[in-house]
ChimeraX commands (.cxc) that place a marker at each C-alpha (Angstrom):
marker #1 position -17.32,-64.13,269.70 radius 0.5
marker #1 position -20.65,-62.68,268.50 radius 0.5
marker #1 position -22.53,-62.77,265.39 radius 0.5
marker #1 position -25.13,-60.38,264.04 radius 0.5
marker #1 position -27.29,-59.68,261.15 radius 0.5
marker #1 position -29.23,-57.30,259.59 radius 0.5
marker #1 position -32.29,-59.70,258.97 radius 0.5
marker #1 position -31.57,-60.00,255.20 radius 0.5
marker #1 position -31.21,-63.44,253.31 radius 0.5
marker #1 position -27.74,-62.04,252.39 radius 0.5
marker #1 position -26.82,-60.89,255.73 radius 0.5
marker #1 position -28.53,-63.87,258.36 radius 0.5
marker #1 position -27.69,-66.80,256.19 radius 0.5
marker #1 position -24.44,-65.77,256.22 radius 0.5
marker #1 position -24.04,-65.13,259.60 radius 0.5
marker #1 position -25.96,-68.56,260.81 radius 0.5
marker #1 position -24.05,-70.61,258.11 radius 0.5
marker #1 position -20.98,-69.23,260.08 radius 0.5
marker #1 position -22.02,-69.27,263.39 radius 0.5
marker #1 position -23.26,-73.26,262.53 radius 0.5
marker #1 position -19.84,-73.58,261.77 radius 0.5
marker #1 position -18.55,-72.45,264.69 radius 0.5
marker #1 position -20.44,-74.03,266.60 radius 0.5
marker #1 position -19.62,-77.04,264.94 radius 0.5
marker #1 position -15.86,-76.59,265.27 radius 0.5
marker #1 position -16.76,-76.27,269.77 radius 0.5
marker #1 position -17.57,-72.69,269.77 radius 0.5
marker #1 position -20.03,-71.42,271.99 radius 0.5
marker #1 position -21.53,-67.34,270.69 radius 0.5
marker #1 position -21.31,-64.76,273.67 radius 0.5
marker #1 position -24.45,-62.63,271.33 radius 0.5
marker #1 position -26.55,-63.31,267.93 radius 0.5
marker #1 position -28.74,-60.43,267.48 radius 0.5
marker #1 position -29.72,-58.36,265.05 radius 0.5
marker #1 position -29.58,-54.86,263.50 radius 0.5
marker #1 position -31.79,-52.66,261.48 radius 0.5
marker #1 position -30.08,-51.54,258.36 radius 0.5
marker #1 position -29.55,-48.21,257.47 radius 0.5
marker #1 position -29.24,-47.03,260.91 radius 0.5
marker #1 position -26.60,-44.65,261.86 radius 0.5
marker #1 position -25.85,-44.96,265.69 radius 0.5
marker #1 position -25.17,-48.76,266.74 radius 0.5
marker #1 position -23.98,-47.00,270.42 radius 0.5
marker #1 position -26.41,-49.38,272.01 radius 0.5
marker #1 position -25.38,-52.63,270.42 radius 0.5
marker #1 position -21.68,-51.53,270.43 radius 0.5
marker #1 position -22.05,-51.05,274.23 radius 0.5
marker #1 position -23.58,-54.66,274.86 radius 0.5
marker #1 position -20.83,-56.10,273.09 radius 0.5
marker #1 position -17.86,-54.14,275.39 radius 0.5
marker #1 position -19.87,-55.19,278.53 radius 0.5
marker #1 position -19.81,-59.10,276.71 radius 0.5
marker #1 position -16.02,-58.57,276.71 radius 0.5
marker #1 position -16.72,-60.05,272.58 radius 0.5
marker #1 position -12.98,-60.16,271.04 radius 0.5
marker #1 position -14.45,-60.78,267.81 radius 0.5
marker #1 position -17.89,-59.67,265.81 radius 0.5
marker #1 position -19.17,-61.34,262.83 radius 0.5
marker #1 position -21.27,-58.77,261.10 radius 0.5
marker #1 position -23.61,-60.60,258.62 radius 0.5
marker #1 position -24.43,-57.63,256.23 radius 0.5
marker #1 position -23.40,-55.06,254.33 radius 0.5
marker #1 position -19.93,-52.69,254.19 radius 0.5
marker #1 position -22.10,-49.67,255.40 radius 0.5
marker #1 position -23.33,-51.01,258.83 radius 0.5
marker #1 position -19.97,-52.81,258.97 radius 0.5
marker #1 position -18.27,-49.79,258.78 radius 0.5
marker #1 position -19.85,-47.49,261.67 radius 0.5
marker #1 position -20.04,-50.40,263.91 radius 0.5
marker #1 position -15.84,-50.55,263.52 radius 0.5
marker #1 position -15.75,-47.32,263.78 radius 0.5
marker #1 position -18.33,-46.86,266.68 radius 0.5
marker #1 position -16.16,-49.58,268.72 radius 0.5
marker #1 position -12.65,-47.85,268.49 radius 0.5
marker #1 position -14.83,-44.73,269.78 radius 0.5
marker #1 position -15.36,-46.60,272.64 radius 0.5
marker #1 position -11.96,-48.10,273.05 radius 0.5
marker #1 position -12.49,-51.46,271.70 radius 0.5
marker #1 position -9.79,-53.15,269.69 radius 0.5
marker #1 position -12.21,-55.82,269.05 radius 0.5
marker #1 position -11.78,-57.30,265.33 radius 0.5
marker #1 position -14.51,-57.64,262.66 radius 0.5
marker #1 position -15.20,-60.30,260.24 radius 0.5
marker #1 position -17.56,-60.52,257.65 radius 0.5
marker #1 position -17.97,-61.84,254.17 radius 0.5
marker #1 position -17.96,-60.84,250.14 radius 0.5
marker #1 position -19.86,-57.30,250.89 radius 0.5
marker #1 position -16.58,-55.50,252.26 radius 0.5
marker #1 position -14.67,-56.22,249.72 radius 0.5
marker #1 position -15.35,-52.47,248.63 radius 0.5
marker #1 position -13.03,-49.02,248.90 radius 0.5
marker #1 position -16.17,-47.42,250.65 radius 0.5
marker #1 position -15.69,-49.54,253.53 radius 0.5
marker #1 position -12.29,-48.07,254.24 radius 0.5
marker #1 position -13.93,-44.55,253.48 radius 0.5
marker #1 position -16.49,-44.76,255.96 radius 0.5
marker #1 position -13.70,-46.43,258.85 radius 0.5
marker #1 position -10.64,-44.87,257.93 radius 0.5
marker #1 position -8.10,-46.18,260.34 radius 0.5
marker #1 position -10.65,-48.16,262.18 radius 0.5
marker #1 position -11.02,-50.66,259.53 radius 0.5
marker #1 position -7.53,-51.39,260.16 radius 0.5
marker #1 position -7.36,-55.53,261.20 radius 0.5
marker #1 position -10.52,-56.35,259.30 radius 0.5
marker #1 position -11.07,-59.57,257.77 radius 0.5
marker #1 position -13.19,-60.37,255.52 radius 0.5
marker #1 position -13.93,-63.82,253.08 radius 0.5
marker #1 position -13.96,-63.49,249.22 radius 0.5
marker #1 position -13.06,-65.83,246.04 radius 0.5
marker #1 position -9.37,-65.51,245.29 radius 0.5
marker #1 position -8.78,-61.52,243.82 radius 0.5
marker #1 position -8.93,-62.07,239.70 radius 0.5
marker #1 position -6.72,-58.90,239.76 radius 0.5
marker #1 position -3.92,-61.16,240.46 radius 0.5
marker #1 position -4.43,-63.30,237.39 radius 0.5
marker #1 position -2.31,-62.30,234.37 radius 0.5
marker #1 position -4.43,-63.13,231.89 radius 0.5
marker #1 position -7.25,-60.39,233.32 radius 0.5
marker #1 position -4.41,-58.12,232.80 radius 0.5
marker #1 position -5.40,-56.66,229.49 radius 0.5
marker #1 position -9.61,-56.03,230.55 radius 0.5
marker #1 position -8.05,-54.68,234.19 radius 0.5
marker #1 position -5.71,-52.27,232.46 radius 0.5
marker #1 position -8.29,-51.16,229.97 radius 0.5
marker #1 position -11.28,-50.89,232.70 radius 0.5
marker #1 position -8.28,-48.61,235.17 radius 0.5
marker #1 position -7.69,-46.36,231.58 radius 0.5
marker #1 position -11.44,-45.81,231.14 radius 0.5
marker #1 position -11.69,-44.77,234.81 radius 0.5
marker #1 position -13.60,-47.47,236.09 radius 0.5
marker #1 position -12.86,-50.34,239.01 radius 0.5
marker #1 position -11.68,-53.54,238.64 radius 0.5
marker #1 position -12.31,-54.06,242.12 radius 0.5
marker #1 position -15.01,-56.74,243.68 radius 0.5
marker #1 position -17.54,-58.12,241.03 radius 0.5
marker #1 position -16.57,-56.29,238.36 radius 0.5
marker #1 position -14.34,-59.22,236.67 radius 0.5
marker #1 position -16.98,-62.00,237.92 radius 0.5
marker #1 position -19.11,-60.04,235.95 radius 0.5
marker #1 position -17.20,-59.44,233.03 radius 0.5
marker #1 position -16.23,-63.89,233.05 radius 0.5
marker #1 position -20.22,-64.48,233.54 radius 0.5
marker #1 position -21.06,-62.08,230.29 radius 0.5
marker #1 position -18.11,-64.09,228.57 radius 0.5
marker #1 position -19.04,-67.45,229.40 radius 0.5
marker #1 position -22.68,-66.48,228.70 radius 0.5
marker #1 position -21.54,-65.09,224.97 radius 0.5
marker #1 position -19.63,-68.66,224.31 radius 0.5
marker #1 position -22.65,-70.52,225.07 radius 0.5
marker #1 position -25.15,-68.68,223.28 radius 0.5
marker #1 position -22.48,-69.45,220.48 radius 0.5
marker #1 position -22.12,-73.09,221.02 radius 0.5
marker #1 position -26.05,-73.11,221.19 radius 0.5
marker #1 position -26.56,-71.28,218.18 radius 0.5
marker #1 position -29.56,-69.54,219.89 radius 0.5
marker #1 position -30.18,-67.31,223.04 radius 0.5
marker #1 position -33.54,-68.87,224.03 radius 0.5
marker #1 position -33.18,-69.97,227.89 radius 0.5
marker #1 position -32.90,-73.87,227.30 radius 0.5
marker #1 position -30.32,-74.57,224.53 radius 0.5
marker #1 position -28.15,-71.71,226.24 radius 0.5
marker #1 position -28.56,-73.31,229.82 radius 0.5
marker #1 position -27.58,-76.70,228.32 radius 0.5
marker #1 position -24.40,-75.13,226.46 radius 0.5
marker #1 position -23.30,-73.68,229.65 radius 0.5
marker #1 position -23.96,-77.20,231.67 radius 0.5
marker #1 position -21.84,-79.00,229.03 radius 0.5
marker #1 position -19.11,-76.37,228.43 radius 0.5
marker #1 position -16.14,-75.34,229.36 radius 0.5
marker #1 position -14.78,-71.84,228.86 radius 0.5
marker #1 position -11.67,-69.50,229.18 radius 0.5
marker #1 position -12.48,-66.27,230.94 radius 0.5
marker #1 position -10.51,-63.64,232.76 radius 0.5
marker #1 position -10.65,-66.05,236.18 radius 0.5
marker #1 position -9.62,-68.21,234.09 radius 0.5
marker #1 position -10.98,-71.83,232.20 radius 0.5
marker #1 position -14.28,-72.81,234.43 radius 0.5
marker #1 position -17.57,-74.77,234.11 radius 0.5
marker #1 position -20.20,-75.59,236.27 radius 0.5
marker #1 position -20.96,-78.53,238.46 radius 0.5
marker #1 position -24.27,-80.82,238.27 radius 0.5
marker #1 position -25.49,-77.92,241.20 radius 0.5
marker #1 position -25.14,-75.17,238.29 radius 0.5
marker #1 position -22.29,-74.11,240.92 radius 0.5
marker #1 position -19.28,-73.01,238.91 radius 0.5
marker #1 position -16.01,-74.55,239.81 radius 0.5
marker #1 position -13.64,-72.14,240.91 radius 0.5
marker #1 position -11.62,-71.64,243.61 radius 0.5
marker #1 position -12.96,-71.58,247.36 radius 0.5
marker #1 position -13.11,-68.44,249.66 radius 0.5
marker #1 position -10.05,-66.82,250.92 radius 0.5
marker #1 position -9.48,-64.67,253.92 radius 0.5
marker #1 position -8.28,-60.51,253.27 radius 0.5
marker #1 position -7.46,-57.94,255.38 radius 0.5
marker #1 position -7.75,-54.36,255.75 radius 0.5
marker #1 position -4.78,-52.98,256.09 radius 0.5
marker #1 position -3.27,-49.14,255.19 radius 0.5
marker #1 position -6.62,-48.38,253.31 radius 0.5
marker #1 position -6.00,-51.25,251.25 radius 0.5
marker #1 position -7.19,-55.23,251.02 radius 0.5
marker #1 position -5.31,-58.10,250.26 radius 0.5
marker #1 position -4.78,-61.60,251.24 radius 0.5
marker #1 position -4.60,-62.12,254.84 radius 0.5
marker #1 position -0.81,-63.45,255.46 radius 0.5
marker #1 position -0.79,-66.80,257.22 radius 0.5
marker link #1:1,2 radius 0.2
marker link #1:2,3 radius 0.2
marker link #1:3,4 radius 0.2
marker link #1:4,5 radius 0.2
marker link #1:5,6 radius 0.2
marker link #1:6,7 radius 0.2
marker link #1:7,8 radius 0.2
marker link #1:8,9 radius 0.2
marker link #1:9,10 radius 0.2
marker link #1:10,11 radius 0.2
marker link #1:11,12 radius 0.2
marker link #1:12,13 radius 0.2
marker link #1:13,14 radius 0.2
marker link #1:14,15 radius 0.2
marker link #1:15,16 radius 0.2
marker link #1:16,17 radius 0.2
marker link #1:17,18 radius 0.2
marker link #1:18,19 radius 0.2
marker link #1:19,20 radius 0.2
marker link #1:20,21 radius 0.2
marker link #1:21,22 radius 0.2
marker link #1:22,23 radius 0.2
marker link #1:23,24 radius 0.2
marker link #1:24,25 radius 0.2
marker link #1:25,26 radius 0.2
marker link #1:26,27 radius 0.2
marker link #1:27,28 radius 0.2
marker link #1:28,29 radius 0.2
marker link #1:29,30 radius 0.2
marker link #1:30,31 radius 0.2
marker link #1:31,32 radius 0.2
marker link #1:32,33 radius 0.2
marker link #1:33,34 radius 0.2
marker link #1:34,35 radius 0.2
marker link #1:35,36 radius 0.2
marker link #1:36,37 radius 0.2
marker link #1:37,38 radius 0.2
marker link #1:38,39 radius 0.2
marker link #1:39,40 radius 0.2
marker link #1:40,41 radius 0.2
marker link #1:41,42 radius 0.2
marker link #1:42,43 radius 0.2
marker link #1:43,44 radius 0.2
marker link #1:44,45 radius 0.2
marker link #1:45,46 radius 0.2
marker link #1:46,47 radius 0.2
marker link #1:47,48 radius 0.2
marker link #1:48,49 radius 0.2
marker link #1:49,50 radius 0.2
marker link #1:50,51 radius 0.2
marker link #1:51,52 radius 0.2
marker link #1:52,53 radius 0.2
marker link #1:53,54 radius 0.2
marker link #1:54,55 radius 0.2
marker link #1:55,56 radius 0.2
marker link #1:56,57 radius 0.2
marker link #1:57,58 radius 0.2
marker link #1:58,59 radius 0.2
marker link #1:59,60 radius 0.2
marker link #1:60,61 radius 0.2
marker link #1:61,62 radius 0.2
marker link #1:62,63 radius 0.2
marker link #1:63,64 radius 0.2
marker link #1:64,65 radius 0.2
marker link #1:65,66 radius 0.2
marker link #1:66,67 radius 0.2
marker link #1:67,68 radius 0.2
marker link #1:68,69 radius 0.2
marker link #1:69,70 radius 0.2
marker link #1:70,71 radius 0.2
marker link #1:71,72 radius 0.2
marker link #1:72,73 radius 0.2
marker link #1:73,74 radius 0.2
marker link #1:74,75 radius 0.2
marker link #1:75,76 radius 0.2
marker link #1:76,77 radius 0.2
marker link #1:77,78 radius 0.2
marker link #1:78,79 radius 0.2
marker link #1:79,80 radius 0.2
marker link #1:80,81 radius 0.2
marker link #1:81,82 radius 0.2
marker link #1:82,83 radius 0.2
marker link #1:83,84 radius 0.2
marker link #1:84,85 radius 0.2
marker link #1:85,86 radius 0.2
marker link #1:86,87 radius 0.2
marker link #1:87,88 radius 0.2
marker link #1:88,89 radius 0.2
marker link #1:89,90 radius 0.2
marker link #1:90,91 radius 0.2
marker link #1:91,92 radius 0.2
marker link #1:92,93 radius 0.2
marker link #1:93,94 radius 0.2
marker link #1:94,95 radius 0.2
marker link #1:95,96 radius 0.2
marker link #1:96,97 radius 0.2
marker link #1:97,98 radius 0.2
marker link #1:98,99 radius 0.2
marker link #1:99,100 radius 0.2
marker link #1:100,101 radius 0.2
marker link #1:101,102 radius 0.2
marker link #1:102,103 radius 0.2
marker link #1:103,104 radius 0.2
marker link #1:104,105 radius 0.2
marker link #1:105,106 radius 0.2
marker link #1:106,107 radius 0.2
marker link #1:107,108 radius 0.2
marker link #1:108,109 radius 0.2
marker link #1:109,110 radius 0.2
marker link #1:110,111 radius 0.2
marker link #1:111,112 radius 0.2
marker link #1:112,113 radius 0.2
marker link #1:113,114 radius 0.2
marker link #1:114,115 radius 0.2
marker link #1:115,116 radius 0.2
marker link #1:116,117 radius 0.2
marker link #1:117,118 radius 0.2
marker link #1:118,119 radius 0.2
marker link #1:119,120 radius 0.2
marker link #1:120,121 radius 0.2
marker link #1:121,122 radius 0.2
marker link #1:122,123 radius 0.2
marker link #1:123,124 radius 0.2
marker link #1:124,125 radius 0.2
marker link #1:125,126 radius 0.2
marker link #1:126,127 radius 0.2
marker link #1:127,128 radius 0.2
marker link #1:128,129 radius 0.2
marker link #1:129,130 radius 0.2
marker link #1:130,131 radius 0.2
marker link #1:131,132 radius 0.2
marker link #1:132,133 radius 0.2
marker link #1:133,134 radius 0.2
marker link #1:134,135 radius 0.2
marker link #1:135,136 radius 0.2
marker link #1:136,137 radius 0.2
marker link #1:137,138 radius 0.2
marker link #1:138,139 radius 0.2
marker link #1:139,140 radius 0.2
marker link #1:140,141 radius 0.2
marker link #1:141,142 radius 0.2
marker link #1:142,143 radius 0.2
marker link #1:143,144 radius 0.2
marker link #1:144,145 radius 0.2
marker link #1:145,146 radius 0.2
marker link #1:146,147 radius 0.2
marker link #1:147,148 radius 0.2
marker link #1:148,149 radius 0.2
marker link #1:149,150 radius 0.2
marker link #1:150,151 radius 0.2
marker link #1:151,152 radius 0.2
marker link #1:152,153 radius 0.2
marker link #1:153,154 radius 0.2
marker link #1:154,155 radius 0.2
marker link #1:155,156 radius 0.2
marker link #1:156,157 radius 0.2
marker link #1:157,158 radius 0.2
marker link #1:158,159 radius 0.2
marker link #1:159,160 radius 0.2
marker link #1:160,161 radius 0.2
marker link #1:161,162 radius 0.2
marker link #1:162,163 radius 0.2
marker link #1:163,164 radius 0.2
marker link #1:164,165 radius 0.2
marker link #1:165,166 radius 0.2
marker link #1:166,167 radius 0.2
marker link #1:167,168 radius 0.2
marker link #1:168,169 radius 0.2
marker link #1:169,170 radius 0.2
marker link #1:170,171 radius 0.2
marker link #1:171,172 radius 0.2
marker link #1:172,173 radius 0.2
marker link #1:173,174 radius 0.2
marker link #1:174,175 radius 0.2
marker link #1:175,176 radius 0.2
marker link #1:176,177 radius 0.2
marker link #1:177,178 radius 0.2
marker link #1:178,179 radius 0.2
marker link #1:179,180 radius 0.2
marker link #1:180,181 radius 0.2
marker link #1:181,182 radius 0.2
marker link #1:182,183 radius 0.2
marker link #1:183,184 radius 0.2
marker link #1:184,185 radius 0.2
marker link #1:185,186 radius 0.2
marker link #1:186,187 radius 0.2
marker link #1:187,188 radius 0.2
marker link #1:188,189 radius 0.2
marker link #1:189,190 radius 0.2
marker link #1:190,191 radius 0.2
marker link #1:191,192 radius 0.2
marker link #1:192,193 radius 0.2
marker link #1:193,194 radius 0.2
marker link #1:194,195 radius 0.2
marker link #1:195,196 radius 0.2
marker link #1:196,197 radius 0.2
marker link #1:197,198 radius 0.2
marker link #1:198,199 radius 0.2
marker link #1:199,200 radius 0.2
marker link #1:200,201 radius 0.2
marker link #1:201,202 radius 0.2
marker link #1:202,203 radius 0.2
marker link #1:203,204 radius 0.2
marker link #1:204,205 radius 0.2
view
């Protein structure tokens, strides 16, 4: 197994906070390197990790660099499989693989999609053309959480509104949350999807 990153905050804390964890759990990385992002050809790094014999890459970074780098190994014969976190969970990943995305995993909060009562704001957000895909109903559950506080405050000046949200609890399209003593909001974990057909969804067990 390798890791790399693409020297962001985003992209190397997630791939050390995994690779700690793998190395936690008795794994031992064949590669950690990193990438420059934006680049087109990864033919170099592809090629070191077919001479490493890697079965599986963790790319810590975004969907674009994620992409040619699938791509770019099935070009060289590799049936290696990717894994990376929240940033693939995107249609343009699939558009830049096409069938080499196929097998990817990737880690995300549970899809909101699936929850009936986001039913009404994902049916009105597919009628006006827009995605309900990815962050779109975090989003739209942070703006409505945001709106109850400022209500239960009375005010929107920072404190009384940060206070209303520590205290609160409120029903949004993921459903009734609040937020821990960390200001981390208690939902569920991660989950695992796959690409599969040009499509994500939970990774079957």
């Amino acid at each position: 197994m390798a890791f790399v990153h693409d020297k962001t905050a985003y992209g190397k804390g997630l791939a050390d906070a995994t690779m700690a964890a793998y190395e936690a759990a008795g794994g031992t990385p064949a590669l950690y390197e990193a990438y420059t992002a934006g680049e087109k050809d990864y033919t170099a790094l592809v090629s070191k990790l077919k001479q490493e014999g890697i079965g599986v890459l963790y790319v810590g970074g975004y969907h674009t660099e994620a992409g040619l780098m699938a791509r770019q190994m099935r070009e060289q014969g590799m049936d290696t499989v990717l894994v990376s976190g929240d940033a693939l969970v995107t249609d343009e990943y699939w558009a830049i693989t096409g069938d080499a995305g196929e097998g990817t995993l990737m880690t995300f909060s549970p899809d909101p999609r699936k929850n009936e009562i986001a039913k009404p704001v994902v049916d009105k957000l597919l009628a006006a053309g827009k995605t309900a895909e990815g962050y779109a109903l975090y989003t739209y559950a942070a703006i409505q959480a945001w709106k109850d506080a400022v209500e239960a405050a009375g005010s929107t000046d920072y404190d009384p509104v940060v206070t209303a949200l520590n205290d609160g609890n409120f029903s949004t399209v993921l459903g009734d949350l609040s937020f821990d003593d960390k200001g981390d909001v208690t939902l569920p974990g991660y989950v695992f999807y796959e690409w599969k057909d040009g499509k994500y969804d939970y990774l079957e067990q």
